[in-house]
N, CA and C of each residue as an Amber inpcrd file, in Angstrom:
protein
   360
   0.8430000  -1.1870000   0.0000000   0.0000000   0.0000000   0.0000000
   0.8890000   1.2520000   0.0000000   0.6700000   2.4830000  -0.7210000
   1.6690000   3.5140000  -0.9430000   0.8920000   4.3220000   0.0820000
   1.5200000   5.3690000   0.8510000   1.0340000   6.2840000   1.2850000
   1.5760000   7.7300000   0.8050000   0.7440000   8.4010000   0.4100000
   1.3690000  10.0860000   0.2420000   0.8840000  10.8520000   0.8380000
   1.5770000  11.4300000   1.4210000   1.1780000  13.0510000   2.3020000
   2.0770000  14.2280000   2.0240000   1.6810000  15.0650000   2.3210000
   2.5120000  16.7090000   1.9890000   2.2870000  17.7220000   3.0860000
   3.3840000  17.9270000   3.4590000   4.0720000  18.1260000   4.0720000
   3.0420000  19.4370000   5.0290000   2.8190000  19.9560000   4.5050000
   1.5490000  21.6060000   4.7730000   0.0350000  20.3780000   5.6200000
   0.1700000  19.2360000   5.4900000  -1.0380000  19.0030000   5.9950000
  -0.8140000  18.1130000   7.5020000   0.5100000  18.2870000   7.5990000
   1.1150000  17.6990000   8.9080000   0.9420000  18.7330000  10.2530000
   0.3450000  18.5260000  11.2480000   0.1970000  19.3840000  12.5780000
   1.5750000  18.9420000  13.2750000   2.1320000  20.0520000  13.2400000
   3.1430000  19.8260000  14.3770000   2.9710000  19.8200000  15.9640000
   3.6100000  19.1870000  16.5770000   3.3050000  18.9800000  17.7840000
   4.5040000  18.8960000  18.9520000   4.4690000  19.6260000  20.1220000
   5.8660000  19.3350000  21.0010000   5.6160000  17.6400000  21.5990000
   7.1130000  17.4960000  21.6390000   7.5650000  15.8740000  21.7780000
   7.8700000  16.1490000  23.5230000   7.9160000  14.7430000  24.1660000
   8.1250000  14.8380000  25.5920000   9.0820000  15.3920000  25.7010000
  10.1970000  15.4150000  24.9970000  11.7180000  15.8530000  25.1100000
  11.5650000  17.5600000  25.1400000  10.5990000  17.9160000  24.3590000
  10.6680000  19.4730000  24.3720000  11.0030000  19.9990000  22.8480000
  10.9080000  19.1720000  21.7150000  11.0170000  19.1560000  20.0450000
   9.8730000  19.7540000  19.7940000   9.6740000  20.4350000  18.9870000
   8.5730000  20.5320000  18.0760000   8.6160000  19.2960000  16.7350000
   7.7520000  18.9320000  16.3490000   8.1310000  17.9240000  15.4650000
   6.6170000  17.3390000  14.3950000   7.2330000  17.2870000  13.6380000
   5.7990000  16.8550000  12.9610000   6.3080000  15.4980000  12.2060000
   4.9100000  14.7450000  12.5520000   5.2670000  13.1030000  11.9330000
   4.7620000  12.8190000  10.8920000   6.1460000  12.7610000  10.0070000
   6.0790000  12.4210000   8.2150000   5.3610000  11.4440000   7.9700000
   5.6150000  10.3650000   9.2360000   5.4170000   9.0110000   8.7140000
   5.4740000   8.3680000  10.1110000   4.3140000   7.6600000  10.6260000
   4.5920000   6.8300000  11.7660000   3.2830000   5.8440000  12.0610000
   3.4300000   4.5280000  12.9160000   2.9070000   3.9760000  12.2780000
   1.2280000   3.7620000  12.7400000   0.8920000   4.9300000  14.1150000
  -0.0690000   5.4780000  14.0160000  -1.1310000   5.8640000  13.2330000
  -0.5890000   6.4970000  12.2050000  -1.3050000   7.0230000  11.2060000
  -1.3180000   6.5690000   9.8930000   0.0210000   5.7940000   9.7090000
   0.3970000   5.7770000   8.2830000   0.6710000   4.0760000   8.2640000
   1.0530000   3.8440000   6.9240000   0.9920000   2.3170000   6.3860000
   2.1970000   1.4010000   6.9480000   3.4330000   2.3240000   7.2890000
   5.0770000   1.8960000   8.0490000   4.3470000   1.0200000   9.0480000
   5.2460000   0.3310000   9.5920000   5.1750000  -0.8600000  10.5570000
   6.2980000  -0.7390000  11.7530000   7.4380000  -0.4590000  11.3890000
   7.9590000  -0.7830000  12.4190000   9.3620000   0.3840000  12.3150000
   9.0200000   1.4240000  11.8630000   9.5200000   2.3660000  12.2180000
   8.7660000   4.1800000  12.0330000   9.6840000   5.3910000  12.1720000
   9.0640000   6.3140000  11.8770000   9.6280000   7.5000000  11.8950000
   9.3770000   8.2980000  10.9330000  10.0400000   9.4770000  10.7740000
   9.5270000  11.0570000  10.8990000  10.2160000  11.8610000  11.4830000
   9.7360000  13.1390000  11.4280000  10.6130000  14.2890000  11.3160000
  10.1960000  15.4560000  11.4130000  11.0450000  16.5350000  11.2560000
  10.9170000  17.6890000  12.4540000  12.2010000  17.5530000  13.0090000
  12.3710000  18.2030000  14.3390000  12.7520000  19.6350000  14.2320000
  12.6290000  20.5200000  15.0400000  12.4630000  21.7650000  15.1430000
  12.8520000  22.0880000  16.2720000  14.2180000  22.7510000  16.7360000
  14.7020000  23.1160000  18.0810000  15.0230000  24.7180000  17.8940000
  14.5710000  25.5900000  19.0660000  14.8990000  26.9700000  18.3770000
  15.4880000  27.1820000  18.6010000  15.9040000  28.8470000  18.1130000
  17.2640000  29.3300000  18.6350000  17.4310000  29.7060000  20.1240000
  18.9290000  29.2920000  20.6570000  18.9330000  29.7640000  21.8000000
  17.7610000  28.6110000  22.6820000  17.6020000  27.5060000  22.5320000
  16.8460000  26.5020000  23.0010000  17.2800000  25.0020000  22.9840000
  16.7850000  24.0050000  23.7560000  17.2000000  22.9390000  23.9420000
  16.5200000  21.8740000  24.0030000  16.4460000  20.6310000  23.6100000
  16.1030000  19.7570000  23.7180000  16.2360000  18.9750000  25.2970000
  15.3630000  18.3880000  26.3680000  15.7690000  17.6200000  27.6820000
  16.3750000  16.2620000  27.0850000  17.2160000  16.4230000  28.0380000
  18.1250000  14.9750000  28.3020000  17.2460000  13.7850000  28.4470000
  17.3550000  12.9020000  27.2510000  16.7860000  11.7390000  27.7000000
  17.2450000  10.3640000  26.6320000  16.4310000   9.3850000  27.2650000
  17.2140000   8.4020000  26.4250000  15.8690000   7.2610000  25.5210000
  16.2210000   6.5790000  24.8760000  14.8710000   5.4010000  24.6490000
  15.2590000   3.9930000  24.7730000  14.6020000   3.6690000  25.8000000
  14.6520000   2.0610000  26.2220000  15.0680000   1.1510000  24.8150000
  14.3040000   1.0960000  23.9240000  14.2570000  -0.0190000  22.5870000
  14.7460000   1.0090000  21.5410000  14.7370000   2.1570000  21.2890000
  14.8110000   2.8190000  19.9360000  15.7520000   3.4780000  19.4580000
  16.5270000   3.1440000  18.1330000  17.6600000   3.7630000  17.9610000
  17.1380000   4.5780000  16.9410000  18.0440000   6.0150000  16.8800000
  17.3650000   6.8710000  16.0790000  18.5510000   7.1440000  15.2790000
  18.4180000   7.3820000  13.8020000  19.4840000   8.2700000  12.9860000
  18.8350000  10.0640000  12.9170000  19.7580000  10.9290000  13.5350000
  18.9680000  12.3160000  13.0850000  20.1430000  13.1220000  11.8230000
  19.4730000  13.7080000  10.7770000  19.8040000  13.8230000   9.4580000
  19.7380000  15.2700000  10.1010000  20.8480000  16.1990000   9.8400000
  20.3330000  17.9250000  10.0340000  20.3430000  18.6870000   8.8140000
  19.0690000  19.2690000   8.6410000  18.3590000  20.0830000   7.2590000
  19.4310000  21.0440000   7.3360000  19.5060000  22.0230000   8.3660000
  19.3930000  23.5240000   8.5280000  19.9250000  23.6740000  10.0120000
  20.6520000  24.6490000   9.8730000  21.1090000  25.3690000  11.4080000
  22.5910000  24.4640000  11.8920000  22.0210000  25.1020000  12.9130000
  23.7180000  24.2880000  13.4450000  23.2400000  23.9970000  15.1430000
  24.4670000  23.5800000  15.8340000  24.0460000  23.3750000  17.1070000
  24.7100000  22.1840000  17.7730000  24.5540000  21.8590000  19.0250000
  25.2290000  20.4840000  19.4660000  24.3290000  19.4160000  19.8650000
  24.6740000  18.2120000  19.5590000  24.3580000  16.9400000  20.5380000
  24.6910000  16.3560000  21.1900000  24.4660000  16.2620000  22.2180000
  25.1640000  15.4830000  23.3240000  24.7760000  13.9480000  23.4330000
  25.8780000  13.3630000  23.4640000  25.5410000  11.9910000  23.6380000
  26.4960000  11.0540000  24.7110000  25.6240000  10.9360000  25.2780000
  26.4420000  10.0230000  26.7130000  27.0930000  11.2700000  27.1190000
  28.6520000  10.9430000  27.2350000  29.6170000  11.7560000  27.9650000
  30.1040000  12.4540000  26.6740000  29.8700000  12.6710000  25.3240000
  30.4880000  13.4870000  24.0580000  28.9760000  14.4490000  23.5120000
  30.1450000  15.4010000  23.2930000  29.2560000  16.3650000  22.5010000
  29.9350000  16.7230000  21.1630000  28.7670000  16.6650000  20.1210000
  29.1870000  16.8020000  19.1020000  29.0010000  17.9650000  18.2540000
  29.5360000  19.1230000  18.0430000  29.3640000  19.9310000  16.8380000
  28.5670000  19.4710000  15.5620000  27.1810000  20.3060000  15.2300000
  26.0760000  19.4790000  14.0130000  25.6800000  20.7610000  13.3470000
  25.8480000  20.6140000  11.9920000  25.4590000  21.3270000  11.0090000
  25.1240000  20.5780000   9.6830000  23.8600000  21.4110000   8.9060000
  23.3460000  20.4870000   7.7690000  24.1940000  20.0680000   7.1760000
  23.8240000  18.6580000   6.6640000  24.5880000  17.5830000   5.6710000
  25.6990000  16.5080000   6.6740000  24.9630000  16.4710000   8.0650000
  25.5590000  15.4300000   8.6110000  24.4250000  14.8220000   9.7980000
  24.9640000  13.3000000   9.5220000  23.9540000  12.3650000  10.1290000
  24.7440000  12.1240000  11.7100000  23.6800000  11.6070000  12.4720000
  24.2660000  11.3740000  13.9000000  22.9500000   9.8910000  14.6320000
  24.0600000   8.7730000  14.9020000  23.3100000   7.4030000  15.0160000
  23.2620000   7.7280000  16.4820000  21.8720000   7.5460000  17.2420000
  21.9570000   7.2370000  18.4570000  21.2140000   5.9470000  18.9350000
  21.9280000   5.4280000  19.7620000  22.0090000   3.8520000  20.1230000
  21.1420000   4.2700000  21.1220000  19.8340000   3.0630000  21.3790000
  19.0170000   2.7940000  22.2770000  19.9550000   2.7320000  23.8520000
  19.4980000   3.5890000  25.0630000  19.8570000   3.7060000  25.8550000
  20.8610000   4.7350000  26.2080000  21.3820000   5.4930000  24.8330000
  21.8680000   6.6150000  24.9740000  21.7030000   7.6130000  25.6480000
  22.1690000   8.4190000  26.5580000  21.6080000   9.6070000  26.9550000
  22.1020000  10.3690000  25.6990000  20.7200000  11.1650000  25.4780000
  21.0570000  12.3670000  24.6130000  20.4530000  13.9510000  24.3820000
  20.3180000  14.6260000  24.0280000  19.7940000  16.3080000  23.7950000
  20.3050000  16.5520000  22.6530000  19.9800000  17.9250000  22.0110000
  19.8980000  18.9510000  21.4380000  19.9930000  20.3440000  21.6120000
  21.3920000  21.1070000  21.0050000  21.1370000  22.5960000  21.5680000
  21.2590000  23.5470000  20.3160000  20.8400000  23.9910000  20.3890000
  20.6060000  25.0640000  18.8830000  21.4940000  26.1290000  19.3750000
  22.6030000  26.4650000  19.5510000  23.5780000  27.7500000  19.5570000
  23.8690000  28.2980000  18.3030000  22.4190000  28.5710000  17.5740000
  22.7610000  29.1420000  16.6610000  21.6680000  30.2860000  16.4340000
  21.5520000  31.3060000  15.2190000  20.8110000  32.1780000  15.2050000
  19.1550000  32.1770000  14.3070000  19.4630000  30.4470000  13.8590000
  18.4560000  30.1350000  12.8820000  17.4700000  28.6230000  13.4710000
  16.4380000  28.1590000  13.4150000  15.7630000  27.1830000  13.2740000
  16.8150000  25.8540000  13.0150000  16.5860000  25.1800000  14.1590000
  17.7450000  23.8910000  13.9800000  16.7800000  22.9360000  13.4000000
  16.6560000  22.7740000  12.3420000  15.3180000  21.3920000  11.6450000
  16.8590000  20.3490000  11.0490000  16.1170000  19.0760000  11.7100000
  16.2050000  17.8410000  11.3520000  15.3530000  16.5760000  11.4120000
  15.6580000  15.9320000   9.9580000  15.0730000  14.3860000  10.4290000
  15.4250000  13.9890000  11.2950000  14.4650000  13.0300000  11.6640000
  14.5450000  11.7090000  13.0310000  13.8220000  10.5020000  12.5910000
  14.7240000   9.8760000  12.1290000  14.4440000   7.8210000  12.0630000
  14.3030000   7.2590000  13.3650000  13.4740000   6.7200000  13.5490000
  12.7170000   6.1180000  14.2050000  12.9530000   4.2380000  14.4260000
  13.7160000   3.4080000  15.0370000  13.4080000   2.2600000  14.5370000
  13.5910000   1.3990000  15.8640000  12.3480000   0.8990000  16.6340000
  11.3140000   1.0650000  16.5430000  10.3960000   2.5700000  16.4160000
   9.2700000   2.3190000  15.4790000   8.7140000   4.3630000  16.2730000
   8.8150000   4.8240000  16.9720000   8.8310000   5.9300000  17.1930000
   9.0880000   7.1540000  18.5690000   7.7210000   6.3220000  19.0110000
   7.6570000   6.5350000  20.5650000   6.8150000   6.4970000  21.2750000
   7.4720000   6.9220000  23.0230000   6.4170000   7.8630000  23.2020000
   6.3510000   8.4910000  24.3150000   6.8260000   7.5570000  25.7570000
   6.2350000   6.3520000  25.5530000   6.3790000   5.5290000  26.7580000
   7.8810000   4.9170000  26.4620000   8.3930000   5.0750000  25.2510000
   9.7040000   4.6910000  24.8960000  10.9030000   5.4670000  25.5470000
  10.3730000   6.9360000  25.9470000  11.5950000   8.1680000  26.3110000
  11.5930000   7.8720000  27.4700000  12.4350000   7.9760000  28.2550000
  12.9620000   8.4420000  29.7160000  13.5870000   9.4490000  29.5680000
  13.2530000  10.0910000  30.9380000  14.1730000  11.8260000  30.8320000
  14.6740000  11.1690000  31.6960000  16.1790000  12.3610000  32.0150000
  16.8740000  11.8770000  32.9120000  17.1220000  13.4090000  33.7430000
């Protein structure tokens, strides 16, 4: 079964972590099974909470902006056109130290799910 959607008809919504994020594809709504994707939104001068996911490893792809991620005990310098794998049980965040809209994908595998995050 194909699914198409565009993009203007997606409600964005804040994530437990403190993301704005709207879901491209997840399997709530859409035909995917066992994963899910969306597009995250951290502002300027703003942060994502520290947290981790029991089962779910995520790849986040960055569109636009710049900013850091922290993962475990490393932080990484992130600007568009670079990917960043985070391993289930990771502690991790997001900080936008920059002057523009930090948007990136987020792979999902298993889907995001709320009961999946722990803050720390």
């Amino acid at each position: 079964m194909i699914f198409v959607q565009h993009y203007e008809d997606i409600s964005p919504y804040q994530t437990k972590d403190g993301s704005i994020i709207r879901e491209i594809q997840h399997p709530c709504k859409h035909s995917v099974e066992n994963q899910s994707l969306a597009e995250a939104t951290v502002r300027p001068g703003e942060s994502t909470n520290l947290h981790y996911h029991r089962q779910a490893e995520e790849i986040y792809y960055i569109l636009r902006g710049h900013g850091l991620v922290s993962l475990a005990d490393e932080t990484v310098e992130v600007m568009a056109g670079m990917a960043i794998t985070i391993a289930p049980g990771t502690p991790h965040n997001v900080v936008n130290n920059g002057m523009v809209d930090l948007v990136f994908l987020c792979c999902s595998s298993p889907a995001y799910s709320h009961h999946d995050t722990v803050m720390v």
